[in-house]
Backbone as XML, in Angstrom:
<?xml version="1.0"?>
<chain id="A" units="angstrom">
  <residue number="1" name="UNK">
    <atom name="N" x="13.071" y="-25.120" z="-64.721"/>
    <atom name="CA" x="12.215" y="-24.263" z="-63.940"/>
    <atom name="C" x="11.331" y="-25.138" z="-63.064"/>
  </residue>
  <residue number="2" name="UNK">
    <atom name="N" x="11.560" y="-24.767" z="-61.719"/>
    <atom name="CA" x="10.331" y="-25.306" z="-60.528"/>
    <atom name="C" x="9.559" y="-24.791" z="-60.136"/>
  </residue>
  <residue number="3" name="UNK">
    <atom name="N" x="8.051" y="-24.923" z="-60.757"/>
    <atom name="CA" x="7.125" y="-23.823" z="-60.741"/>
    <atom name="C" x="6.037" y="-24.746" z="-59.226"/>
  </residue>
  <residue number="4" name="UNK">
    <atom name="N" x="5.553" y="-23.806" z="-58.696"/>
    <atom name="CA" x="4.652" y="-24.292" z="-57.667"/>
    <atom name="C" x="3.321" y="-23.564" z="-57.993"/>
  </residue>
  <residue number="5" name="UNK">
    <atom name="N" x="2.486" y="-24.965" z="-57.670"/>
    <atom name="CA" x="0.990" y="-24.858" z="-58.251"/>
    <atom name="C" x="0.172" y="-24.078" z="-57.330"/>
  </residue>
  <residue number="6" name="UNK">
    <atom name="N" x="0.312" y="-24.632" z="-55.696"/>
    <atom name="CA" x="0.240" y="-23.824" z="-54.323"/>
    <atom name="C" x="0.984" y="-23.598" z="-53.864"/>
  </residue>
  <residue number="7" name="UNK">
    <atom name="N" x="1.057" y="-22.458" z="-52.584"/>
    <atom name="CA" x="1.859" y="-21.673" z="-52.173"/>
    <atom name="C" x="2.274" y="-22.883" z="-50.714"/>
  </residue>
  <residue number="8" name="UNK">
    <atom name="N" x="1.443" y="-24.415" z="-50.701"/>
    <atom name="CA" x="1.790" y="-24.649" z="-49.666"/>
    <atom name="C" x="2.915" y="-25.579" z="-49.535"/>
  </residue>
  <residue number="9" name="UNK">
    <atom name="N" x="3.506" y="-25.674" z="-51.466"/>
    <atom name="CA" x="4.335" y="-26.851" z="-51.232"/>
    <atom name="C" x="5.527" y="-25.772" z="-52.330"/>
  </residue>
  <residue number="10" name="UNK">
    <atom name="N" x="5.834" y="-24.375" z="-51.437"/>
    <atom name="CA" x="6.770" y="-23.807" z="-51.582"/>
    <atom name="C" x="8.245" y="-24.957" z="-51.078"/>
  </residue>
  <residue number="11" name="UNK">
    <atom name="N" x="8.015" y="-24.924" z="-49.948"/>
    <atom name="CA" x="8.989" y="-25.716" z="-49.104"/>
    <atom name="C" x="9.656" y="-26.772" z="-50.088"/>
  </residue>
  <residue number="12" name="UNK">
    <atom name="N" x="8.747" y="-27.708" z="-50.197"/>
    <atom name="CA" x="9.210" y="-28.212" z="-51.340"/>
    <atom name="C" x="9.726" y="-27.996" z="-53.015"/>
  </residue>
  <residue number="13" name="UNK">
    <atom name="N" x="9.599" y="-27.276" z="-53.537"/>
    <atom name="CA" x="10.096" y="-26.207" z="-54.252"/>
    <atom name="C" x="11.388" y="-25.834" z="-54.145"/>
  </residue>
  <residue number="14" name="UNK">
    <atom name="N" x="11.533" y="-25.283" z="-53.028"/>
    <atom name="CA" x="13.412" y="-24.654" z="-52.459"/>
    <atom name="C" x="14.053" y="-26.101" z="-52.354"/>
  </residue>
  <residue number="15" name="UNK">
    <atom name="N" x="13.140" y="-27.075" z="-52.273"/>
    <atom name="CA" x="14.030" y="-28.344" z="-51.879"/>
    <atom name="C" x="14.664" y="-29.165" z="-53.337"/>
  </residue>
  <residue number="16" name="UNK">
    <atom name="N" x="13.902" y="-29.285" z="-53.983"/>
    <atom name="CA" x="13.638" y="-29.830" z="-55.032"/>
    <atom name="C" x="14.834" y="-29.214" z="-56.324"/>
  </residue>
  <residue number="17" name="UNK">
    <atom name="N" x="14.667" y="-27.486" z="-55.988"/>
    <atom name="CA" x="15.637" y="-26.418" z="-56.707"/>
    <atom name="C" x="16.916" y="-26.994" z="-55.859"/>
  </residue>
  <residue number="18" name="UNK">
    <atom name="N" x="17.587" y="-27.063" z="-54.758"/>
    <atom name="CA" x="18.666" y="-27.229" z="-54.187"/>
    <atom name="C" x="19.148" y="-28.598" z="-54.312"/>
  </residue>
  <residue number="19" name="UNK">
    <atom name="N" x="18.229" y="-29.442" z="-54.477"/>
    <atom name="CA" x="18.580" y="-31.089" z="-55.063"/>
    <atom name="C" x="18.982" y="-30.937" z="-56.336"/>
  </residue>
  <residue number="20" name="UNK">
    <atom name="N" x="18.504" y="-30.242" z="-57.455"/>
    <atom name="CA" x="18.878" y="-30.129" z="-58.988"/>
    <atom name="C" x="20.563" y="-29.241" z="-58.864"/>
  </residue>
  <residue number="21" name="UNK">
    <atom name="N" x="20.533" y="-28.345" z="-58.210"/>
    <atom name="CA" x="21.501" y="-27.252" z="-58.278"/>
    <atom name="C" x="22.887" y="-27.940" z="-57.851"/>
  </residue>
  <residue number="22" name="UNK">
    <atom name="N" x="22.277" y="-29.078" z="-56.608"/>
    <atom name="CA" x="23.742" y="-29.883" z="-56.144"/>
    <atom name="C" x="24.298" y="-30.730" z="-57.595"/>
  </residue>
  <residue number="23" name="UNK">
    <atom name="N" x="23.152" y="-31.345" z="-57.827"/>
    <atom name="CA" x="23.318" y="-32.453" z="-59.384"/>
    <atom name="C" x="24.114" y="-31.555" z="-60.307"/>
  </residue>
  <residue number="24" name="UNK">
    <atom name="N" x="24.306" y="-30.397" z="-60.345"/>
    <atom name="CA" x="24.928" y="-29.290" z="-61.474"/>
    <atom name="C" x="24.053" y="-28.947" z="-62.241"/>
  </residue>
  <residue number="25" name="UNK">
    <atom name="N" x="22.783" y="-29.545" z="-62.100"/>
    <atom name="CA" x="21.466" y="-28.524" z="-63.259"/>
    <atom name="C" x="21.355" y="-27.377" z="-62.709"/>
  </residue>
  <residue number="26" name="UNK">
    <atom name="N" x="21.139" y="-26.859" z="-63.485"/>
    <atom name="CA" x="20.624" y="-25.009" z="-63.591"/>
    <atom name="C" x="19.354" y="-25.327" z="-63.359"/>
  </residue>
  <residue number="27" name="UNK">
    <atom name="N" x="18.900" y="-24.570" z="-61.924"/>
    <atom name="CA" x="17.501" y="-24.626" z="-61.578"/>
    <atom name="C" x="17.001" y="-23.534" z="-60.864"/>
  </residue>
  <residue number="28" name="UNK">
    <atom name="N" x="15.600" y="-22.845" z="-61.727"/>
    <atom name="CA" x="15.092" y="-21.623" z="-60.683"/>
    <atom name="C" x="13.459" y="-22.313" z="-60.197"/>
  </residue>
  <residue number="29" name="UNK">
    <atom name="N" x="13.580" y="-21.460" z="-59.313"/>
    <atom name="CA" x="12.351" y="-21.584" z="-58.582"/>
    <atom name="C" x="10.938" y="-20.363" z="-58.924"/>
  </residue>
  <residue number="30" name="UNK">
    <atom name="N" x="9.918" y="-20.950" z="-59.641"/>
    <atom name="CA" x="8.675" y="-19.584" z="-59.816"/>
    <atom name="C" x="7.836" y="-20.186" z="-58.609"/>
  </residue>
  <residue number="31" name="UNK">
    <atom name="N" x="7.824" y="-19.518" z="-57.573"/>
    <atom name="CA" x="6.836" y="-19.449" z="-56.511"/>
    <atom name="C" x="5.655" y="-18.751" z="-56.108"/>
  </residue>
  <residue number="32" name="UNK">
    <atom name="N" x="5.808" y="-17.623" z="-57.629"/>
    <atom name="CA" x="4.836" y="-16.560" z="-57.477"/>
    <atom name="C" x="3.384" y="-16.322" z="-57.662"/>
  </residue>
  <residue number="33" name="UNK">
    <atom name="N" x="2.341" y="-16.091" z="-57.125"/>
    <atom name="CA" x="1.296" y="-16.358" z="-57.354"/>
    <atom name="C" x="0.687" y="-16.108" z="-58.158"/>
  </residue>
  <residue number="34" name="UNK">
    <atom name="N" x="0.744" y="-16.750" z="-59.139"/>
    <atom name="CA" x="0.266" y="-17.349" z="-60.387"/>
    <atom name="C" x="-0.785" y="-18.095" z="-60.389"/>
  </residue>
  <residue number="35" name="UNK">
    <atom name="N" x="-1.508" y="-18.457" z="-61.602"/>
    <atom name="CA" x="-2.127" y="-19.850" z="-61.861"/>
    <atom name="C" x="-1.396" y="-20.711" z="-62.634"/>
  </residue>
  <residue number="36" name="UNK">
    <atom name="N" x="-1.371" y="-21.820" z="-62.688"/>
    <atom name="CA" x="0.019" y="-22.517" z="-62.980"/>
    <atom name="C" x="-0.214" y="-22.832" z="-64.521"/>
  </residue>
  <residue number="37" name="UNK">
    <atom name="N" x="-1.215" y="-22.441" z="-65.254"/>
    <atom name="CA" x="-1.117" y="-22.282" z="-66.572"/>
    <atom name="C" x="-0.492" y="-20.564" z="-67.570"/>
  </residue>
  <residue number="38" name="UNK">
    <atom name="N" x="-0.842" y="-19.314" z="-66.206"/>
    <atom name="CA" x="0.286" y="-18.851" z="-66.812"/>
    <atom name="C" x="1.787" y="-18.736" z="-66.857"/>
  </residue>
  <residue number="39" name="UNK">
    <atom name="N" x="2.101" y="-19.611" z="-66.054"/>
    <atom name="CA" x="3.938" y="-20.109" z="-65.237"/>
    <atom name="C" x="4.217" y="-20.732" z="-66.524"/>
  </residue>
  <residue number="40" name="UNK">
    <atom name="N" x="3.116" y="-22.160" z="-66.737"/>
    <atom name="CA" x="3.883" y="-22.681" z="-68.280"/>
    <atom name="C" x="4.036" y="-22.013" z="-69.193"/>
  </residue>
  <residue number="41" name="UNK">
    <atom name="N" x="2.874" y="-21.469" z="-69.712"/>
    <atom name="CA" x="3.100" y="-20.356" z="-70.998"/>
    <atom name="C" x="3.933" y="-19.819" z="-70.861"/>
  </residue>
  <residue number="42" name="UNK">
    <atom name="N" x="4.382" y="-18.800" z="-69.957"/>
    <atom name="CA" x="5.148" y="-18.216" z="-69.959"/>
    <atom name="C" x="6.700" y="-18.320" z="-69.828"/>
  </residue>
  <residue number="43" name="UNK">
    <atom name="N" x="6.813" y="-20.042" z="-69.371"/>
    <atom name="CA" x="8.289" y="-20.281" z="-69.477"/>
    <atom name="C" x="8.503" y="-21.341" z="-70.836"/>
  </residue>
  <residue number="44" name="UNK">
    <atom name="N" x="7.242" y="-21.561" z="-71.693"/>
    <atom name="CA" x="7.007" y="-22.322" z="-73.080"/>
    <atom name="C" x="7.875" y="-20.947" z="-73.660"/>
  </residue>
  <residue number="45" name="UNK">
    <atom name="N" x="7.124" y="-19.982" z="-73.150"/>
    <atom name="CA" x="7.513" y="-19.166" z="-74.368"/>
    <atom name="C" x="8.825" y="-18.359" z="-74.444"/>
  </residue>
  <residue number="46" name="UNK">
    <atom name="N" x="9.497" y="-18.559" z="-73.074"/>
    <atom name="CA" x="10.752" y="-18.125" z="-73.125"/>
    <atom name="C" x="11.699" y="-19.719" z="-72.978"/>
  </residue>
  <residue number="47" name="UNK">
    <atom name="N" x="11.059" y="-20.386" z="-74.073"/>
    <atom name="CA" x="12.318" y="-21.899" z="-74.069"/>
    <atom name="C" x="12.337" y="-22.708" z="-73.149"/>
  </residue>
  <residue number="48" name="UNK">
    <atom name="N" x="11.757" y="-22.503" z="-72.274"/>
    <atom name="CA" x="12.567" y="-23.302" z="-71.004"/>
    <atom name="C" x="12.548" y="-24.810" z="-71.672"/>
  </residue>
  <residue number="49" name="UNK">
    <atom name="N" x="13.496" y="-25.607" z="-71.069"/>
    <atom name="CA" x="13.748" y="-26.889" z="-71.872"/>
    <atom name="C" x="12.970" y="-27.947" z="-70.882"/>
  </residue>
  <residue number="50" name="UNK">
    <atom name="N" x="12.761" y="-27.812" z="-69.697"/>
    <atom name="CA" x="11.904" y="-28.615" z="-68.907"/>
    <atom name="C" x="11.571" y="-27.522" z="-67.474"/>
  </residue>
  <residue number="51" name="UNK">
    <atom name="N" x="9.939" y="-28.051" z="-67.459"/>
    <atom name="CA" x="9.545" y="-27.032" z="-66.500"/>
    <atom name="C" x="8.592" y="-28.845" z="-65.673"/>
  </residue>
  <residue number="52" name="UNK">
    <atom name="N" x="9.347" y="-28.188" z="-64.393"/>
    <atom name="CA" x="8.688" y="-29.322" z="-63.244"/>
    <atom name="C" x="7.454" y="-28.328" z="-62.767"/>
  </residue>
  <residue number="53" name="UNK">
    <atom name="N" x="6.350" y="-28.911" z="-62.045"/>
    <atom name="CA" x="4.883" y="-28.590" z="-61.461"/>
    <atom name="C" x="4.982" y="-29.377" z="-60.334"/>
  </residue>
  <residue number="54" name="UNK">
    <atom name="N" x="4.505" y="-28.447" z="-59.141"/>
    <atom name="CA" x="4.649" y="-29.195" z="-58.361"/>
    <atom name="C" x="3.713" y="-28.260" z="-57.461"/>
  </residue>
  <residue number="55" name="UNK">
    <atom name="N" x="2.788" y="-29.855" z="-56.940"/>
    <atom name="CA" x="1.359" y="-29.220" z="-56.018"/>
    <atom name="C" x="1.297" y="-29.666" z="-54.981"/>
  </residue>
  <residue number="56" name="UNK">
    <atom name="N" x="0.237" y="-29.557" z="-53.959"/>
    <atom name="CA" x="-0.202" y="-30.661" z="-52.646"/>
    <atom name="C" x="0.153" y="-32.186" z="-52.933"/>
  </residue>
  <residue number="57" name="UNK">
    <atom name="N" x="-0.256" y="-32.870" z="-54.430"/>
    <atom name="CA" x="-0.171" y="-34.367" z="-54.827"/>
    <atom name="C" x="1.468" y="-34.901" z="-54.637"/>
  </residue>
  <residue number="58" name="UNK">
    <atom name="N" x="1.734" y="-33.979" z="-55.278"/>
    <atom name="CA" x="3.883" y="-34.029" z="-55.867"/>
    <atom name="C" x="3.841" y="-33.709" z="-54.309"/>
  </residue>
  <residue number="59" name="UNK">
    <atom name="N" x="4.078" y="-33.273" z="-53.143"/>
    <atom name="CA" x="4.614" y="-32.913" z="-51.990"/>
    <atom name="C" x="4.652" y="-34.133" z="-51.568"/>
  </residue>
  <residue number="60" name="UNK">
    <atom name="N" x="2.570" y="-34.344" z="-51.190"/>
    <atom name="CA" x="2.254" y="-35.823" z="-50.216"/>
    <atom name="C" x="3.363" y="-37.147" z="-50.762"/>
  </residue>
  <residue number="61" name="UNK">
    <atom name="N" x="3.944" y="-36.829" z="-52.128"/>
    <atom name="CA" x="3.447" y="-38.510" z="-52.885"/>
    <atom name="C" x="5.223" y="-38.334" z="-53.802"/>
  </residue>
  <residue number="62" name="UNK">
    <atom name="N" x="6.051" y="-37.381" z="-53.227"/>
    <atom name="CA" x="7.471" y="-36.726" z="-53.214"/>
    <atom name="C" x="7.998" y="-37.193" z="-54.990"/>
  </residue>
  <residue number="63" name="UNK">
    <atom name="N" x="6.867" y="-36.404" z="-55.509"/>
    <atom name="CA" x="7.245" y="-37.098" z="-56.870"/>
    <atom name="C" x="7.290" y="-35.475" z="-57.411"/>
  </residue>
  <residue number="64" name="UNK">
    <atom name="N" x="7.258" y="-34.976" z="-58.843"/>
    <atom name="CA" x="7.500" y="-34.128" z="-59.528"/>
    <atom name="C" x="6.449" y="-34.206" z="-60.913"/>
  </residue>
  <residue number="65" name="UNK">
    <atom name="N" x="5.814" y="-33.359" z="-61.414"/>
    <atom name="CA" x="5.323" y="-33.937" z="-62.548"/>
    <atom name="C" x="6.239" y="-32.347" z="-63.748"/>
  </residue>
  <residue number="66" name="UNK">
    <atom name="N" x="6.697" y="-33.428" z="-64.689"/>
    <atom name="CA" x="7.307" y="-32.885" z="-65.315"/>
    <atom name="C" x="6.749" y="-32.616" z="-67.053"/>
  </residue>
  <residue number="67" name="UNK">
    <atom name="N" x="6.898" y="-31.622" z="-67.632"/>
    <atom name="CA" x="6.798" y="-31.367" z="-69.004"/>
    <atom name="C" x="8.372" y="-30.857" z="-69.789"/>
  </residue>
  <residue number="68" name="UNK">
    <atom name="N" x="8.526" y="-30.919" z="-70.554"/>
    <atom name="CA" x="9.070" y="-30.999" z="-71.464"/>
    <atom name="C" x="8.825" y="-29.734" z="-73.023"/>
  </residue>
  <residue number="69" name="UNK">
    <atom name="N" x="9.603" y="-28.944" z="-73.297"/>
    <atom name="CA" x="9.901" y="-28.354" z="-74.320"/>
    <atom name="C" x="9.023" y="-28.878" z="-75.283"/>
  </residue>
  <residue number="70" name="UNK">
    <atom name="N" x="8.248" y="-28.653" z="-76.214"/>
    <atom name="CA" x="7.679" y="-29.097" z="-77.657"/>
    <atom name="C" x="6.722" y="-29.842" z="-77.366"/>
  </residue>
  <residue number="71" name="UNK">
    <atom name="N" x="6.054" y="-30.164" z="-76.058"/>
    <atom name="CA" x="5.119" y="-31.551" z="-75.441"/>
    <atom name="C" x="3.999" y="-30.963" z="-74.643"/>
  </residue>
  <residue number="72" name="UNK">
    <atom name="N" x="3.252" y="-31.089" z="-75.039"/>
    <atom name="CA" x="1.901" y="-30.558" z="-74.122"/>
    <atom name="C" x="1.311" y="-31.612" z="-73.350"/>
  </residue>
  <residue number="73" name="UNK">
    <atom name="N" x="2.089" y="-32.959" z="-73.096"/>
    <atom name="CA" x="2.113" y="-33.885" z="-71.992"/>
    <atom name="C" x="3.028" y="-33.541" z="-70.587"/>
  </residue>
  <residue number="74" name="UNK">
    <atom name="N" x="2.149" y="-34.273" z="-69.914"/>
    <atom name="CA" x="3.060" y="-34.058" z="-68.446"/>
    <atom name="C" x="3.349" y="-35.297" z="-68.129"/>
  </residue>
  <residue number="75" name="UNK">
    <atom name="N" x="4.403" y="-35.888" z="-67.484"/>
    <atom name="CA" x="4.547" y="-36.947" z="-66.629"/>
    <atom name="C" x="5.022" y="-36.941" z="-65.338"/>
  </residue>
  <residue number="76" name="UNK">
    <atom name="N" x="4.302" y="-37.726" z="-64.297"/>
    <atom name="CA" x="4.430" y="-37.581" z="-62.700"/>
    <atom name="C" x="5.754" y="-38.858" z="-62.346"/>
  </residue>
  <residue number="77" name="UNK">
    <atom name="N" x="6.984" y="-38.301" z="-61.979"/>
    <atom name="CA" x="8.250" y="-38.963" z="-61.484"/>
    <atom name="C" x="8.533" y="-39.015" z="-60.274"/>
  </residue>
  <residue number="78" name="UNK">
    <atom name="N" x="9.234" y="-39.798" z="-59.937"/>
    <atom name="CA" x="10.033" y="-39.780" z="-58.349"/>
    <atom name="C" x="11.034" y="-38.306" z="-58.647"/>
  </residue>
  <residue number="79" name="UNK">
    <atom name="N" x="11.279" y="-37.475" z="-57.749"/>
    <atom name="CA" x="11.804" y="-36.695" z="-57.677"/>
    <atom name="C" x="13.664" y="-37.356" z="-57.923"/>
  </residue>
  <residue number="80" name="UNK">
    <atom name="N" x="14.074" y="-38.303" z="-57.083"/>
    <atom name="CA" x="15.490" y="-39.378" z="-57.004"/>
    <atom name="C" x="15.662" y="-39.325" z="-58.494"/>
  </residue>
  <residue number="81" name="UNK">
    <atom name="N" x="14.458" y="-39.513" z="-59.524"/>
    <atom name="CA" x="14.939" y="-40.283" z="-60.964"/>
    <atom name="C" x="14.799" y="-39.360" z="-61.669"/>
  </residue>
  <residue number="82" name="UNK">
    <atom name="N" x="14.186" y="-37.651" z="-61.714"/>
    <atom name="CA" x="14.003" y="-36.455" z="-62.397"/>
    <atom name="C" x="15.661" y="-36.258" z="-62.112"/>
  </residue>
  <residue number="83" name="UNK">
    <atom name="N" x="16.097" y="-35.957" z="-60.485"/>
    <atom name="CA" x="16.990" y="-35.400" z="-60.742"/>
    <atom name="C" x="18.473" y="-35.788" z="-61.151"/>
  </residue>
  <residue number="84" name="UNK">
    <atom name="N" x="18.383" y="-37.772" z="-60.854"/>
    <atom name="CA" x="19.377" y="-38.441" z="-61.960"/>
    <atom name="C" x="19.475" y="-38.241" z="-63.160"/>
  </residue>
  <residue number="85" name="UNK">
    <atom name="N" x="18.407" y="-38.246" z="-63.893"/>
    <atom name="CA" x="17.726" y="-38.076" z="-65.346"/>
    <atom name="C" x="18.523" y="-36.833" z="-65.893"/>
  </residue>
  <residue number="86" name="UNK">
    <atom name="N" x="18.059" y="-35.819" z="-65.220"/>
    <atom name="CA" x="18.507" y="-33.973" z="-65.423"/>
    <atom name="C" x="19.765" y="-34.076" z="-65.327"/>
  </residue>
  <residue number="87" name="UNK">
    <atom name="N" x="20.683" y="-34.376" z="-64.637"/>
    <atom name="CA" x="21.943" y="-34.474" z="-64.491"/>
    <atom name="C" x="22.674" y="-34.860" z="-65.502"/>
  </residue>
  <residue number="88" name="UNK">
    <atom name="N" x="21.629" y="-35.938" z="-65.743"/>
    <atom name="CA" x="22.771" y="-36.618" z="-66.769"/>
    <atom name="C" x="22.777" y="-36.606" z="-68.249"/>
  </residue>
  <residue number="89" name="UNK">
    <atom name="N" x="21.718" y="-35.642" z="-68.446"/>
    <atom name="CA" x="21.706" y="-34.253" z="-69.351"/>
    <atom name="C" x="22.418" y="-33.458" z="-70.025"/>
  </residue>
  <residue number="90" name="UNK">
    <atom name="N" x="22.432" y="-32.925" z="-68.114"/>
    <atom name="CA" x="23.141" y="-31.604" z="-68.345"/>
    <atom name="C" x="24.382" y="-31.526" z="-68.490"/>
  </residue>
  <residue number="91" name="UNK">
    <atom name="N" x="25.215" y="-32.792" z="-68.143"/>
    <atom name="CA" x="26.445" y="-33.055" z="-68.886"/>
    <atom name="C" x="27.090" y="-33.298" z="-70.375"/>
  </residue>
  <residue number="92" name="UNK">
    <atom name="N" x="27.653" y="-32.190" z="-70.774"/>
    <atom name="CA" x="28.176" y="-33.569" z="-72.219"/>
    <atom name="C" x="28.356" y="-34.268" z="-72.482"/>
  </residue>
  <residue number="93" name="UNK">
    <atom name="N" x="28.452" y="-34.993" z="-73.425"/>
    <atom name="CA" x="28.781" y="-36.492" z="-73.795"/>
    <atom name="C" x="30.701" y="-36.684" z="-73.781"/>
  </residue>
  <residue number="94" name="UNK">
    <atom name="N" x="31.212" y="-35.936" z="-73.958"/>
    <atom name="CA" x="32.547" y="-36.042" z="-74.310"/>
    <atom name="C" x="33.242" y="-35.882" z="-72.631"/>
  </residue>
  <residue number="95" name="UNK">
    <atom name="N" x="32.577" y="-35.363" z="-71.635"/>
    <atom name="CA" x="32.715" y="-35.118" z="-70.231"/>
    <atom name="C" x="32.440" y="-36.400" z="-69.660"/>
  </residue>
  <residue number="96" name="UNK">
    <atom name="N" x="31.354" y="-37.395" z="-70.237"/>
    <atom name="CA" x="30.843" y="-38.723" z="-69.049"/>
    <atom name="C" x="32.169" y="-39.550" z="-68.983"/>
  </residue>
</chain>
């Protein structure tokens, strides 16, 4: 899930979702105006296995800050190494 913190780095958002989607990750976009603590809760609580955040900082600075399933930490990535990372995931092991 690619949740956006402001509405001004939507753009980036659709970009970010269409970079994961080429990689073969399953990726949606929450753009909706929210506050971005009920976007997490609410995709904590329906599983999501990694939910990216992404604000004015992640746009200027083309990084991603990402959380993780079971982790109430975030970490801020290059977008290039989230979506190598995710990919290579979302593949099986018996497929590499």
């Amino acid at each position: 899930m690619v949740a956006a913190i402001t509405s001004d780095a939507d753009d980036y958002v659709a970009e970010v979702v269409s970079q994961l989607q080429a990689a073969g990750v399953r990726a949606e976009a929450d753009v909706r105006n929210e506050k971005i603590n009920y976007k997490v809760r609410e995709h904590s609580v329906g599983k999501v296995p990694v939910i990216l955040a992404i604000g004015q900082r992640e746009v200027d600075e083309s990084t991603v800050s990402m959380r993780r399933l079971g982790s109430k930490a975030t970490e801020t990535v290059a977008l290039t190494t989230v979506v190598a990372d995710l990919a290579k995931e979302a593949h099986p092991p018996d497929l590499s």
